[in-house]
C-alpha atoms as one frame of an Amber mdcrd trajectory, in Angstrom:
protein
   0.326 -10.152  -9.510   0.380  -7.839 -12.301  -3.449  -7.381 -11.783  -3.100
  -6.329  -8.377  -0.819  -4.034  -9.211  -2.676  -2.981 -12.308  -5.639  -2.546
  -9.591  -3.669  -0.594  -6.829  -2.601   1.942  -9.783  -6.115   2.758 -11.102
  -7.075   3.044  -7.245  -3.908   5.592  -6.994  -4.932   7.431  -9.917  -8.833
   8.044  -9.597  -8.445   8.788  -5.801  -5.934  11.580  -6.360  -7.413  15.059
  -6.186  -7.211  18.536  -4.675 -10.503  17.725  -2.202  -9.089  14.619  -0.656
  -9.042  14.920   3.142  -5.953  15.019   5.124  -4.993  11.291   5.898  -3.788
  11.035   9.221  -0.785   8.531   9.839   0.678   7.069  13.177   4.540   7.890
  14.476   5.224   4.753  13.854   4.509   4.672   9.727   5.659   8.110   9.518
   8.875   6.741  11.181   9.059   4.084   8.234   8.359   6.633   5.199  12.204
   7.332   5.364  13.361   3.390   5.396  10.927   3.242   3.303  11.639   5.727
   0.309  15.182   4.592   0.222  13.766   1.064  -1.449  10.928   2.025  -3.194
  11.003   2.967  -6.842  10.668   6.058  -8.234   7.957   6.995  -9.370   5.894
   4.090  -9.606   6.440   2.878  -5.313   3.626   5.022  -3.011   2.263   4.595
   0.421  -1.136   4.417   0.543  -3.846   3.814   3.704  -6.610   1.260   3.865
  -9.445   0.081   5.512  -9.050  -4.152   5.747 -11.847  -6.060   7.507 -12.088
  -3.386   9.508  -9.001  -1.429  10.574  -6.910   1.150   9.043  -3.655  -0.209
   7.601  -0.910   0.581   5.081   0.416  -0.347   2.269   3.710   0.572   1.373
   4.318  -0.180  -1.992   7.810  -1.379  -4.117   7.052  -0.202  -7.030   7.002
  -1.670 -10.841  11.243  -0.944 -11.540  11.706  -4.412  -9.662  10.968  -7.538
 -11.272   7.953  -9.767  -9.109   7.398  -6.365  -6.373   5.721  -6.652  -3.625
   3.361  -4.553  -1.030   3.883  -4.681   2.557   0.890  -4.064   4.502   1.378
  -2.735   7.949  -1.405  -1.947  11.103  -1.078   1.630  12.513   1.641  -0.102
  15.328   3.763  -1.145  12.031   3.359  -4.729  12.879   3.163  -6.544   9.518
   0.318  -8.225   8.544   1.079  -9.744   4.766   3.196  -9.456   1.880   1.000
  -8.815  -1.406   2.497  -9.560  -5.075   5.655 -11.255  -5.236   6.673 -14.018
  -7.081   3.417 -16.230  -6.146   1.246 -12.641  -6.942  -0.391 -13.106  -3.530
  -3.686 -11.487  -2.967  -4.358 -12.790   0.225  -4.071 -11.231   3.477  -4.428
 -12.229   6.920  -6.517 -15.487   5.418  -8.428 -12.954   3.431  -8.406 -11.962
  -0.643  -7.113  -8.036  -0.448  -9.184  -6.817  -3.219 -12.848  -7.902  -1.476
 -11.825  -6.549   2.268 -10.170  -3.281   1.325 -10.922  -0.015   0.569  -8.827
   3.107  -0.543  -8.639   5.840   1.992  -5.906   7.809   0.236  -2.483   8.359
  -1.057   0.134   9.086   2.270   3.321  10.066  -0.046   4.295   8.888  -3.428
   8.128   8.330  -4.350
């Protein structure tokens, strides 16, 4: 677990820059950001987007200020398609490991 979320945070931190494009984000995630934010930690939870096998998703992040967090990874209609991290440290999702079938679009809002 702590080397997916060792992962996610070098991800965060080399994709951050003033030339990123503006990520788009459905109602429906934008609708969560405020749920959201009131669990996450600051400064360490985020929401970021993906592309997984495919299709844009989310990842809405914990954070490191709680003991075994996890990230909750969401399609654009918010249904939820795994938990990563955790006690276990999952890495798979949706029958597949994370880290081979994903790929950072960008940072959505960091808490």
């Amino acid at each position: 677990m702590k080397n997916l979320f060792l992962l996610l945070t070098a991800l965060f931190i080399f994709s951050c820059g003033s030339d990123d494009p503006e990520i788009t984000i459905t109602q429906c995630v934008d609708d969560e950001i405020n749920v959201f934010a009131s669990q996450a930690c600051i400064g360490s939870g985020d929401l970021t987007k993906w592309n997984f096998d495919g299709l844009d998703v989310y990842c809405f992040n914990e954070g490191t200020c709680i003991s075994d967090s996890q990230a909750f990874i969401y399609n654009g209609n918010c249904d939820l398609i795994c938990v990563l991290g955790g006690i276990q440290g999952t890495q798979i999702c949706d029958g597949l490991d994370w880290s081979s079938n994903a790929n950072l679009i960008g940072v959505v809002y960091r808490y």
